[in-house]
Structures are given as structure tokens and as C-alpha cells.
Backbone as CSV, one residue per row, in Angstrom:
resi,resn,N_x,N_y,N_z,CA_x,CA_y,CA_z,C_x,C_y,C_z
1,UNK,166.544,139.372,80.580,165.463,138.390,80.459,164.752,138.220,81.789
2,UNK,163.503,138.075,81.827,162.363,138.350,83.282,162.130,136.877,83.116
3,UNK,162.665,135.997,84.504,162.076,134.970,85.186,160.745,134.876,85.887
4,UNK,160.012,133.926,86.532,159.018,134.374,87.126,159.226,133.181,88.138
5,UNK,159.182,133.978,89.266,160.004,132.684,90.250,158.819,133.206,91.261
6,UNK,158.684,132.100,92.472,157.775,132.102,93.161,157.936,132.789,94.776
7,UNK,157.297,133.254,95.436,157.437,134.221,96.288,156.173,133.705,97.625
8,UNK,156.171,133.226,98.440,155.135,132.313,99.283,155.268,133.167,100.701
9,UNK,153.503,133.684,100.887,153.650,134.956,101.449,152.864,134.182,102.774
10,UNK,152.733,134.012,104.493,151.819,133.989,105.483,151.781,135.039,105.921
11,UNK,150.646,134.735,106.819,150.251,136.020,107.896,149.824,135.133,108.929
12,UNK,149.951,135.339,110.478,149.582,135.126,111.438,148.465,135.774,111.813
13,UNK,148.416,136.845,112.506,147.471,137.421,112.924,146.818,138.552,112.226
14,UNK,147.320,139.344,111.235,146.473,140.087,110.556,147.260,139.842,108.849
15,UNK,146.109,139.764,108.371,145.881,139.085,106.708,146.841,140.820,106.241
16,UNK,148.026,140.376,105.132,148.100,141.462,104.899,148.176,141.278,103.414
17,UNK,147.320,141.737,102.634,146.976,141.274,101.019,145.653,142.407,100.472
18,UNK,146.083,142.246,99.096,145.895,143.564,98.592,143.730,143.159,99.217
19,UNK,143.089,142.089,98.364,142.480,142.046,98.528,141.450,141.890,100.103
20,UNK,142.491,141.065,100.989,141.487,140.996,102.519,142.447,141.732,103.360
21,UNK,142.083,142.631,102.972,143.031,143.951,104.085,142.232,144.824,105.174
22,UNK,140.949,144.419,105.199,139.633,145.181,106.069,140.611,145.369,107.233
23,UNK,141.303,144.527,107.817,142.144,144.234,109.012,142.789,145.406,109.493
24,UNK,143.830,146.006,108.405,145.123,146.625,108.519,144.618,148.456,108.209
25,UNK,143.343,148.734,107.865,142.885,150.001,107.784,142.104,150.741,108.729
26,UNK,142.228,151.910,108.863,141.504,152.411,109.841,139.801,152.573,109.458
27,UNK,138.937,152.312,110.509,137.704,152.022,110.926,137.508,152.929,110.175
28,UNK,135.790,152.263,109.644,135.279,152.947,108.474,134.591,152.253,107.831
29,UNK,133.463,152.381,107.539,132.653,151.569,106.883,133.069,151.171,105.009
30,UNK,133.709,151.788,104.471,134.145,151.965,103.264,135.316,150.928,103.427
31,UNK,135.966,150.750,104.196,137.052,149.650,104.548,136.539,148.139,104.663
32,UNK,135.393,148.388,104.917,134.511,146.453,105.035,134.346,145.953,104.240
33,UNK,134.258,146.729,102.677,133.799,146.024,101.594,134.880,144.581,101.107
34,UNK,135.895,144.549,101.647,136.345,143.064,101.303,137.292,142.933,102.792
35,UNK,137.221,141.468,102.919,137.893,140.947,103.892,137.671,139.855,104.737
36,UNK,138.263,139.461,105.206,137.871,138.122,106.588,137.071,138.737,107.527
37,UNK,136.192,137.823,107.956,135.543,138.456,109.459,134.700,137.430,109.879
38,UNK,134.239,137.812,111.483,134.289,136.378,112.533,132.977,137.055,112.969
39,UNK,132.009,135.941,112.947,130.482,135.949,113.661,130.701,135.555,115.094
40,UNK,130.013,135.536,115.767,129.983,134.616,116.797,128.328,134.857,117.594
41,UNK,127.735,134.100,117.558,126.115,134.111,118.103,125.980,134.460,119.118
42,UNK,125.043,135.118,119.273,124.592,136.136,120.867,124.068,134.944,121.528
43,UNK,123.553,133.765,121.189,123.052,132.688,122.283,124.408,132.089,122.816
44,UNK,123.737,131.184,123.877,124.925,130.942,124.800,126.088,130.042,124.021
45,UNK,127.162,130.251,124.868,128.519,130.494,124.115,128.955,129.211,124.082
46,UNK,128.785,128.640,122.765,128.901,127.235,122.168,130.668,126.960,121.045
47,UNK,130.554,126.208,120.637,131.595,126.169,119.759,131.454,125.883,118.039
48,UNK,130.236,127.022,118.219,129.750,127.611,116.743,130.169,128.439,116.014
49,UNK,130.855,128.935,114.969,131.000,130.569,114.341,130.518,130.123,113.275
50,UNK,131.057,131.699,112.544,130.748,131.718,111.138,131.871,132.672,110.802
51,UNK,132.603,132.111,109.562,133.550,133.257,108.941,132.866,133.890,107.849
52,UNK,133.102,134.839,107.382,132.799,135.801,106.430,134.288,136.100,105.351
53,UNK,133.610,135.620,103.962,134.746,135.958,103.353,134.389,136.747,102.056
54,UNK,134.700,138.374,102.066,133.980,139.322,100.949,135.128,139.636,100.499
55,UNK,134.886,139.545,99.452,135.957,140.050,97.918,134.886,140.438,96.693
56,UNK,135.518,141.546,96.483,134.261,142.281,95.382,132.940,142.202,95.602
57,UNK,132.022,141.572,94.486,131.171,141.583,94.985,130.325,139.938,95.251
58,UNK,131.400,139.405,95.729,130.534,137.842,96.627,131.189,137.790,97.835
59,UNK,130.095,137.127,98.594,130.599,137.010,99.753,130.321,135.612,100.171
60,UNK,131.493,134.933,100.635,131.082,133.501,100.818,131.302,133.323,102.355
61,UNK,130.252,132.544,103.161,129.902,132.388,104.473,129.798,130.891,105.047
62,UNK,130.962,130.667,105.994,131.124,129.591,106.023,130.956,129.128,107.711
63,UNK,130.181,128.186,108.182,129.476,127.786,109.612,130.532,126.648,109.575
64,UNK,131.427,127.391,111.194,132.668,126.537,111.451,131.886,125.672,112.964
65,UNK,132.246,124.306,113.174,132.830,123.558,112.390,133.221,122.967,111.631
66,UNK,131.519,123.062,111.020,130.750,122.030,110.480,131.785,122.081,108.764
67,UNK,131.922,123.532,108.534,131.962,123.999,107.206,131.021,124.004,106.270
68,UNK,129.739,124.071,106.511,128.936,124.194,105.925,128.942,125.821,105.274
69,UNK,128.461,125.659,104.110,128.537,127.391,103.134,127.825,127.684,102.333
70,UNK,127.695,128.836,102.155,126.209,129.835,101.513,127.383,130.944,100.354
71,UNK,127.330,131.088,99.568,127.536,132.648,98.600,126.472,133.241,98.496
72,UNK,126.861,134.358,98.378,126.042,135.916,98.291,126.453,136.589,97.153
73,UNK,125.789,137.413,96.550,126.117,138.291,95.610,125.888,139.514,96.739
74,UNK,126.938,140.762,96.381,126.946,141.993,97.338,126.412,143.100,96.041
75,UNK,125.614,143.766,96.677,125.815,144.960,96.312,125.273,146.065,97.214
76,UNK,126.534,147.162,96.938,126.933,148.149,98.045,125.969,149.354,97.204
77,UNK,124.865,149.557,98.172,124.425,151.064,98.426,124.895,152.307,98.732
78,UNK,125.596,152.408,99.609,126.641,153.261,99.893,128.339,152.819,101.008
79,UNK,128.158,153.722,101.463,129.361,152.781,102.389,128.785,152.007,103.481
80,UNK,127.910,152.464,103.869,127.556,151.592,104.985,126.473,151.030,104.790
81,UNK,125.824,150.670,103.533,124.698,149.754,103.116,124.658,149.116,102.310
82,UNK,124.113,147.764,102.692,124.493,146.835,101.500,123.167,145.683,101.158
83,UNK,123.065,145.079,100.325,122.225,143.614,100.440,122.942,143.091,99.867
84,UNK,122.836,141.520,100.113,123.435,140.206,100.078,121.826,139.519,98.836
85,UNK,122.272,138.791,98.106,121.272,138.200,97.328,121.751,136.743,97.583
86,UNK,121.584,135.893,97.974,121.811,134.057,98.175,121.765,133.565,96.713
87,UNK,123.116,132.781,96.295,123.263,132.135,94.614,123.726,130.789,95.186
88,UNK,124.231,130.634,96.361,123.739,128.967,96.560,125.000,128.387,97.546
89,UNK,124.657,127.426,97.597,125.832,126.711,99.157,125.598,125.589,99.198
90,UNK,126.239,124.747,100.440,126.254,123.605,100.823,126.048,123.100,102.231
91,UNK,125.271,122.294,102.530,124.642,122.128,103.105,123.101,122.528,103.951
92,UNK,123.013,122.638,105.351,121.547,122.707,105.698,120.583,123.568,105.441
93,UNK,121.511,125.003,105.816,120.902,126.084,104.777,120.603,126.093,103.328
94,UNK,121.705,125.443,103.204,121.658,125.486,101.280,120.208,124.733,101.040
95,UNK,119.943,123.340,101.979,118.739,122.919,101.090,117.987,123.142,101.582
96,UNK,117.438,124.389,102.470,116.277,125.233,102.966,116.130,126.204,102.085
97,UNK,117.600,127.167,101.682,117.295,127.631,100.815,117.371,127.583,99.208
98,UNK,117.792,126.548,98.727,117.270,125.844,97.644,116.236,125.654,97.344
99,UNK,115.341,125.807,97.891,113.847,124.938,98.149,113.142,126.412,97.808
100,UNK,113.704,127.447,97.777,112.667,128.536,97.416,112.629,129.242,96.109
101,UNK,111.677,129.618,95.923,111.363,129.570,94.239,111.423,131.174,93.733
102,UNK,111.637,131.960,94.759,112.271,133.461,95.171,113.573,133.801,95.662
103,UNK,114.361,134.496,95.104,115.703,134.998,95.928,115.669,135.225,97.291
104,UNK,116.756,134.493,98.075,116.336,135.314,99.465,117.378,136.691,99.430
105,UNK,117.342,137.472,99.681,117.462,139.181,99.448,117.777,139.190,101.046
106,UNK,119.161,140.167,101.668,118.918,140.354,102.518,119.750,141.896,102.637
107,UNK,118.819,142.599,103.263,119.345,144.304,103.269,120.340,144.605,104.644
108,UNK,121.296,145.198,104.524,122.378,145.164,105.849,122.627,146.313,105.744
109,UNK,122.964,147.254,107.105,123.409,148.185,107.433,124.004,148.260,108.343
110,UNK,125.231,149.142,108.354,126.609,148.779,109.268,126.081,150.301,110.427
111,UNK,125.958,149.619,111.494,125.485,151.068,112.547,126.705,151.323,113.063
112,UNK,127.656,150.517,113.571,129.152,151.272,114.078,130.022,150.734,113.310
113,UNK,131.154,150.786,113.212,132.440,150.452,113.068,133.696,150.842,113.803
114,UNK,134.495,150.016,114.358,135.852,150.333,115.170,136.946,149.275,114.519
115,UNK,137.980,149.561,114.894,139.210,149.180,114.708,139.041,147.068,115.189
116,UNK,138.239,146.948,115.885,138.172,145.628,116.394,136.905,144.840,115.586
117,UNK,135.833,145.541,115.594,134.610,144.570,114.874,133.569,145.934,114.808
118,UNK,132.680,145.438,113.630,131.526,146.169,113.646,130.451,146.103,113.814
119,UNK,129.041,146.743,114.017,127.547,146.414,114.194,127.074,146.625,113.049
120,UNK,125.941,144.954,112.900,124.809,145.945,111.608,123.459,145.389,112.037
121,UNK,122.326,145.649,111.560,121.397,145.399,111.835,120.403,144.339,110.344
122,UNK,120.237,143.885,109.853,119.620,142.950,109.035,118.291,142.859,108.922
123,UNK,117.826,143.283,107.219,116.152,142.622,107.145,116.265,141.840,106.041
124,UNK,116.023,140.686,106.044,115.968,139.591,105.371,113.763,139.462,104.417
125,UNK,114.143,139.186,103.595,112.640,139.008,102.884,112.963,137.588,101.747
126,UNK,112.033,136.604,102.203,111.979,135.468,101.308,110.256,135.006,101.418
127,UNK,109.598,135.074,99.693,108.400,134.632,99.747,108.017,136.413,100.356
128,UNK,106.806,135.915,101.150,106.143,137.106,101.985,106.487,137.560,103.458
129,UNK,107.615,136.652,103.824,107.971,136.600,105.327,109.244,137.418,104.914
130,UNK,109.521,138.497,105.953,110.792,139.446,106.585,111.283,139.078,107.819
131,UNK,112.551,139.378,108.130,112.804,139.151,109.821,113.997,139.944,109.393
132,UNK,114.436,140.502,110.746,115.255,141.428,111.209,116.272,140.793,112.542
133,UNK,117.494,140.940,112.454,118.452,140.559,113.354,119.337,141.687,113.225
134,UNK,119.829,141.570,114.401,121.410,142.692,114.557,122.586,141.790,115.363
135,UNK,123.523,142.034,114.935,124.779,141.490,115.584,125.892,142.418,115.276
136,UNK,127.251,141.126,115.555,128.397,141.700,115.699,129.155,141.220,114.712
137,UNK,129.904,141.700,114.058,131.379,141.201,113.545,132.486,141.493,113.836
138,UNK,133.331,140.568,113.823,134.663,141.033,114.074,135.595,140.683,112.964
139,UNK,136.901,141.737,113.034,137.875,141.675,112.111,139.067,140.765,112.473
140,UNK,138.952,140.190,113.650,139.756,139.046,114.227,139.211,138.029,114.703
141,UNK,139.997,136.957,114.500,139.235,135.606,115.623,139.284,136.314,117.188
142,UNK,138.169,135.574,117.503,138.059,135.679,118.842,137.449,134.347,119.905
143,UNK,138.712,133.474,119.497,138.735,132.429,120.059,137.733,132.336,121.695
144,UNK,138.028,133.280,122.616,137.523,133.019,124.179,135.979,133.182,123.894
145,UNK,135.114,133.536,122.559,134.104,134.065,122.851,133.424,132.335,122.403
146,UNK,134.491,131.478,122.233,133.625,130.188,121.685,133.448,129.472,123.023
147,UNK,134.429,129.633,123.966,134.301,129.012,125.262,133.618,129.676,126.647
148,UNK,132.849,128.784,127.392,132.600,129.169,128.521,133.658,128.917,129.785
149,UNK,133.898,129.817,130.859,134.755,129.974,132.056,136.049,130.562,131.205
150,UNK,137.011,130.391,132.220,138.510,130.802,131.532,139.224,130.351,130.298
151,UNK,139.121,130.549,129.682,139.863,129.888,128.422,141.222,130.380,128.236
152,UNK,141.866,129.165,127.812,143.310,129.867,127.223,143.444,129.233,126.099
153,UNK,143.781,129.866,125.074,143.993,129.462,123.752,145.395,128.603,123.411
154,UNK,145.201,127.676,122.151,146.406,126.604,122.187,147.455,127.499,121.327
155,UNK,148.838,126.867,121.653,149.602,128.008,120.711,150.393,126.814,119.927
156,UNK,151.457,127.320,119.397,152.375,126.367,118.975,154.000,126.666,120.218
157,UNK,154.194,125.568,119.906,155.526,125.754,121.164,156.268,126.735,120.480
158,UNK,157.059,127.541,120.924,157.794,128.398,120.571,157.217,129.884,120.280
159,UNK,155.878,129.901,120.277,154.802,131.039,120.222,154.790,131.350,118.598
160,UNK,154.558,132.613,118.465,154.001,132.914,116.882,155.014,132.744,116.188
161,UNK,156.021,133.527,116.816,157.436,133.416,115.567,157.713,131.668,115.218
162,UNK,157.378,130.834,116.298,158.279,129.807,115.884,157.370,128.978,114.686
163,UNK,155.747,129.335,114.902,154.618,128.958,113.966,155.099,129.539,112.948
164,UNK,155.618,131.074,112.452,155.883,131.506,111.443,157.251,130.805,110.585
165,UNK,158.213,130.632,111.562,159.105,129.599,110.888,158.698,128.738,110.452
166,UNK,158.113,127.892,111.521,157.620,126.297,110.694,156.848,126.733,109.007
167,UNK,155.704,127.770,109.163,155.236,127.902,107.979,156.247,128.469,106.857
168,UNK,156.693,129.141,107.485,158.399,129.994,106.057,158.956,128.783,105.735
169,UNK,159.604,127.920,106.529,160.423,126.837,105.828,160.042,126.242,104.956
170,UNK,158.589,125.619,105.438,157.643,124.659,104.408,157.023,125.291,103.118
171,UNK,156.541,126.625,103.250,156.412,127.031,102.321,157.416,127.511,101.543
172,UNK,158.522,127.839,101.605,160.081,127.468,100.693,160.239,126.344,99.803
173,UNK,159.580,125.285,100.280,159.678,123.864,99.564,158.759,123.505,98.620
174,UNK,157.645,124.486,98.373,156.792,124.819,96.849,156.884,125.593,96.190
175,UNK,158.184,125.802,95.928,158.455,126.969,95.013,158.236,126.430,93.643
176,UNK,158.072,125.203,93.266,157.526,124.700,92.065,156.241,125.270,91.902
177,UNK,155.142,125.404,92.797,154.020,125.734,92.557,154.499,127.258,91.873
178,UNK,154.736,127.855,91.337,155.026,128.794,90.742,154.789,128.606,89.280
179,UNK,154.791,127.613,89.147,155.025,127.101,87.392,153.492,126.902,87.190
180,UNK,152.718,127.266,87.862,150.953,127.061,87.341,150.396,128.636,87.125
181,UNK,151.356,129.900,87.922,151.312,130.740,87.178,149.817,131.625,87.769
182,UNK,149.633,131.238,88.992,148.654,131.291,89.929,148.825,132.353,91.054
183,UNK,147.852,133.179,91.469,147.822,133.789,92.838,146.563,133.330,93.605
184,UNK,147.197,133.429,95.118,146.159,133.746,95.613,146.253,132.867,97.199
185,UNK,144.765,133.263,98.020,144.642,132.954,99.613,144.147,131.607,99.621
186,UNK,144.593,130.603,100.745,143.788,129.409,100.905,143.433,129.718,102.418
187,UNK,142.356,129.757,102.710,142.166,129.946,104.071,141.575,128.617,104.702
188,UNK,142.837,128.238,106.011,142.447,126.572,105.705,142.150,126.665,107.600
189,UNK,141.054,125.895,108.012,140.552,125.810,109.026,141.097,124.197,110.029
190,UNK,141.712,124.617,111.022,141.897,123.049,111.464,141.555,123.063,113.354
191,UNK,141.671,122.209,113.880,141.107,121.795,115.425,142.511,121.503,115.770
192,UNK,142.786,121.885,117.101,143.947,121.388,118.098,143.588,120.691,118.499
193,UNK,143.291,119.182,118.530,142.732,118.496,119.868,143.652,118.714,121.295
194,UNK,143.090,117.789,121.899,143.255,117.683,123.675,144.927,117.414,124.034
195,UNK,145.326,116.615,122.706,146.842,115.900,122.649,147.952,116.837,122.234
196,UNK,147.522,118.065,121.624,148.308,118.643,120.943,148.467,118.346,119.301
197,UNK,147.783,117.758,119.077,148.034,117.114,117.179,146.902,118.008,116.837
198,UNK,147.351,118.047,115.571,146.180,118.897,114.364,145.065,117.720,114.089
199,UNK,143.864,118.326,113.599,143.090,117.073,112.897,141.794,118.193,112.270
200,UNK,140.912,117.329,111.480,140.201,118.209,110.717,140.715,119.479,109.943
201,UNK,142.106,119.259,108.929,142.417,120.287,108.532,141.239,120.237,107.122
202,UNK,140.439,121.123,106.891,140.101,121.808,105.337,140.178,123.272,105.292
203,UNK,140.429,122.741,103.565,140.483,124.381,102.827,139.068,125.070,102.816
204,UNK,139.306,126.253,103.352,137.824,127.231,103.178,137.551,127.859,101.788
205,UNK,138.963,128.201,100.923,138.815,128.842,99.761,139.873,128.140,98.790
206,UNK,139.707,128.727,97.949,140.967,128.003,96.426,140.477,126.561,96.561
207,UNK,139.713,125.366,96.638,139.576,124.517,96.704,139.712,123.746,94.916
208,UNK,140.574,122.766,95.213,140.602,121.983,93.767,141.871,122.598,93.312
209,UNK,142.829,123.490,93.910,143.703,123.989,93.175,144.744,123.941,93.738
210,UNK,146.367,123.536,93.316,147.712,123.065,94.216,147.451,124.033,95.087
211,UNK,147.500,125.725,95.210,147.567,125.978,96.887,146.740,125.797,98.001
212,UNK,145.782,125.008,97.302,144.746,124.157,98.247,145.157,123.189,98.955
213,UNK,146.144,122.511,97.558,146.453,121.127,98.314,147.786,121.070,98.912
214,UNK,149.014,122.183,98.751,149.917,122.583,99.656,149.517,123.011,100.826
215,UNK,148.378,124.138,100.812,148.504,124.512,102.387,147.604,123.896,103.351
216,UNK,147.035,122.646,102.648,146.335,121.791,103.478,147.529,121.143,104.206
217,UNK,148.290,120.572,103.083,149.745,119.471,103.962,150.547,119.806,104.844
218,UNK,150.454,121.098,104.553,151.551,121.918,105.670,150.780,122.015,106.835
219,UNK,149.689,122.403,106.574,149.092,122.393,108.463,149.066,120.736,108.429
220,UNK,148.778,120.083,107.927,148.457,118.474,108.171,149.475,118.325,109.122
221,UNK,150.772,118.523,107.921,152.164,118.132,109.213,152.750,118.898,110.141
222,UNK,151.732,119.338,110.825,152.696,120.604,111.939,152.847,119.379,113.011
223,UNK,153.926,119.966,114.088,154.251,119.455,115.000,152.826,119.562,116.168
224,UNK,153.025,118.461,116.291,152.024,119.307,117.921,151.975,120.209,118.991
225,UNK,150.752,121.004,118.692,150.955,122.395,119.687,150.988,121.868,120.920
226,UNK,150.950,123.126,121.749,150.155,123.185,123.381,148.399,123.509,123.418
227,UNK,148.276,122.641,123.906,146.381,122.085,124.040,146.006,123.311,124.601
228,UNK,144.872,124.223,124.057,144.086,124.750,125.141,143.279,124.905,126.745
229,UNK,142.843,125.226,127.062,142.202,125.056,128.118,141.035,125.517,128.589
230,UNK,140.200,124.980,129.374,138.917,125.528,129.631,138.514,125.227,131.537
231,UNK,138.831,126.532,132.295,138.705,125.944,133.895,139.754,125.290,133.879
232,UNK,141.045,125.079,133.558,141.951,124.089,133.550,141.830,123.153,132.892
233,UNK,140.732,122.744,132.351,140.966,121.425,131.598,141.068,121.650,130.194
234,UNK,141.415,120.547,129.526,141.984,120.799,128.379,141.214,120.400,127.720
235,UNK,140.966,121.466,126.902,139.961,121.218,125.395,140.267,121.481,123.820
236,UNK,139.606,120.928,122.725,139.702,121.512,121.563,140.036,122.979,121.574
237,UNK,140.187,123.289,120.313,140.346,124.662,120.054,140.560,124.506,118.347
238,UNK,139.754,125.604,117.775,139.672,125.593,116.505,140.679,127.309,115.756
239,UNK,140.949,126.507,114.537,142.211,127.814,114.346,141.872,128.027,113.136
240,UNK,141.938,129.216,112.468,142.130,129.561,110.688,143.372,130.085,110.714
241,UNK,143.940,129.124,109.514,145.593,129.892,108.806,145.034,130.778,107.639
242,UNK,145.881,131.962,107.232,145.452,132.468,105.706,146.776,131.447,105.423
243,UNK,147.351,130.901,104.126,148.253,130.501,103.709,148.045,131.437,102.303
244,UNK,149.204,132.689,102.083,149.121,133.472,100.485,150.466,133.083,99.565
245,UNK,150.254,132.896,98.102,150.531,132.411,97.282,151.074,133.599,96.235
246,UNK,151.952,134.115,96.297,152.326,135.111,95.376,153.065,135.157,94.080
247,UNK,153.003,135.113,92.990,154.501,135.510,92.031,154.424,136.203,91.466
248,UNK,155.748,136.894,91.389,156.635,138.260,91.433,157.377,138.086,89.991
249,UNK,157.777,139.244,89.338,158.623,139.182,88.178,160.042,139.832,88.360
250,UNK,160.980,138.878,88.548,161.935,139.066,88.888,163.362,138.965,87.420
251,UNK,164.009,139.997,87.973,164.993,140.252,86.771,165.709,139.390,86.758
């Protein structure tokens, strides 16, 4: 007789899951079509990003801190070409682009790709107006690029492994969530302040659904890290957990 018992999967530093695996493959434009990935603006170096989150064919884009978010519909031209079509979001963008009575359409092409982040170049068309941008993405956070002077990033005491414990234990203790019969990623965004305490934890994805509201609590209650730094002084620092949700059919 087949039980179905629950199986509660993290990742620290690289997402390892069937669907956001861009991470764990070798460079290649054919490898981008789903996965996490980190903006960061060519103007001066603020404590702005944007995550990128593509699975099939939507891509949902989310402006950290704020969390403000846009979806896209994708569709892939070839491997290294794509357009994004805008189906709607929340907040400032959203009601700029709400307000238009035309799709905004935007055409992308990936000019490099490496093992760390890739280039594309962008022509956007809404109404009769086009514009063109190029940037960067990356397949990892890249925390130092949000700060100006030396930065050192906040950790948890005990470094990654001991973050990975804290998350293994706690996630051991929802093994009930199994009984909803559910998969899947919550990618939950939170701030270190100056003190070492968590604050501003939200969910980026699965929202409205228990592994939303488990892997919100679990970062809620972490212990307090070690504070970042900036020139020596101590500043915020902003973090994304994946928290993954698996069940397995077990004999």
C-alpha cells in the first residue's frame, strides 16, 4: 500500500528544482528559458533590484523592495529570442500600464550568456512610441552591487550550514502540509536590519497557499543574524529564501 508522506526540500545558494534550474546548467541561452534571476540598474548603486521569475511561458517581475509586480506572457523565438507581452501587475507600473489601450510588447535578445549572468538588449513598442535598453542579468543575488563603498553581507551565525539547519528542522515540523497534496517554490523576500532581527518578510510566489504561509513563519522566526556592513557601518541588507515543498510516493 503507497503512503504519500511529505518531503520539505531548501536551497541556499543555488535553487535546485526541476523547474528554476537556469542556475545549475551550463551557459547557454536555451538554459534561460525558466528560472530566478537578479536585475540590478546601471544608474548609481541604490538599494533597488528587480527579480525575475520565468517558468514556461510567464514571467513574473518583481521591484525589490518595494515588491511591486508586472506578469508577462513569454514567447520564445528561438533560443536566444524572445518577447514578453504585459497581462498585468501591481502597482506603479501596473497603473501606467493599465492605462493603455494597446499591449505593451517587448522584443528581447540575449547577446551573451556565461555561467554567472547574461546580456540582452530590449525594444519595447506601446501606442506609436519604441525605446530600446540593454542590461544585465544575473543567475545569482548579488548583494555588493546594491551598496556603495565596501560592503559585507549579513549572514546567519554559524554561516550557511547552520541557516540550513535552522531551515531543515523547521521545515520537519510541516509535514502535515502534505495532506493538501501540493507542490511547489515560495520565494520569500525579507531585510536584516541594523540589529540583526528579520523584518519585512513577504512571499514573492505561491501566495494565498499553506507553503506561503509556512515559509513566511519560518523566516519570521529566525534567530537574529550578523548585521551587514557598509564602510564599517552597519546597514540593512535584503535576502531571498527559495523555501521548496515536495511530495514523494513512498512505499
Amino acid at each position: 500500500m503507497k503512503m504519500r508522506t511529505a518531503l520539505l526540500v531548501f536551497s541556499i545558494c543555488v535553487i535546485k528544482i526541476d523547474l528554476l534550474d537556469a542556475q545549475t546548467k551550463t551557459a547557454g541561452c536555451q538554459n534561460l528559458q525558466s528560472g530566478i534571476f537578479y536585475n540590478y540598474p546601471k544608474r548609481e548603486v541604490n538599494s533597488s533590484y528587480s527579480i525575475f521569475i520565468r517558468q514556461g511561458n510567464i514571467q513574473k517581475e518583481v521591484a525589490m523592495p518595494a515588491g511591486d509586480t508586472s506578469v508577462w506572457e513569454v514567447k520564445w523565438k528561438n533560443d536566444c529570442n524572445y518577447s514578453l507581452t504585459y497581462l498585468y501587475g501591481e502597482g506603479p507600473f501596473a497603473t501606467i500600464a493599465n492605462g493603455y489601450k494597446n499591449k505593451i510588447i517587448v522584443d528581447v535578445k540575449i547577446t551573451e550568456s556565461t555561467d554567472d549572468y547574461y546580456t540582452f538588449e530590449t525594444t519595447a513598442s506601446k501606442k506609436n512610441h519604441s525605446s530600446a535598453i540593454s542590461d544585465t542579468i544575473w543567475l545569482k543575488q548579488q548583494p555588493s552591487k546594491l551598496h556603495q563603498g565596501n560592503f559585507k553581507d549579513a549572514s546567519f551565525p554559524g554561516g550557511d550550514e547552520a541557516w540550513a539547519q535552522y531551515l531543515s528542522d523547521n521545515l520537519a515540523t510541516y509535514k502535515k502540509l502534505g495532506k493538501s497534496k501540493k507542490e511547489g517554490t515560495c520565494l520569500v523576500a525579507f531585510t536584516v536590519d541594523v540589529d540583526g532581527s528579520v523584518s519585512n518578510v513577504k512571499a514573492l510566489t505561491m501566495r494565498g497557499s499553506k507553503i506561503e504561509k509556512y515559509s513566511v513563519e519560518i523566516i519570521k522566526n529566525s534567530p537574529k543574524w550578523i548585521p551587514g556592513t557598509i564602510d564599517g557601518q552597519l546597514g540593512k541588507v535584503y535576502k531571498i529564501q527559495p523555501v521548496t515543498f515536495v511530495i514523494d510516493d513512498q512505499e
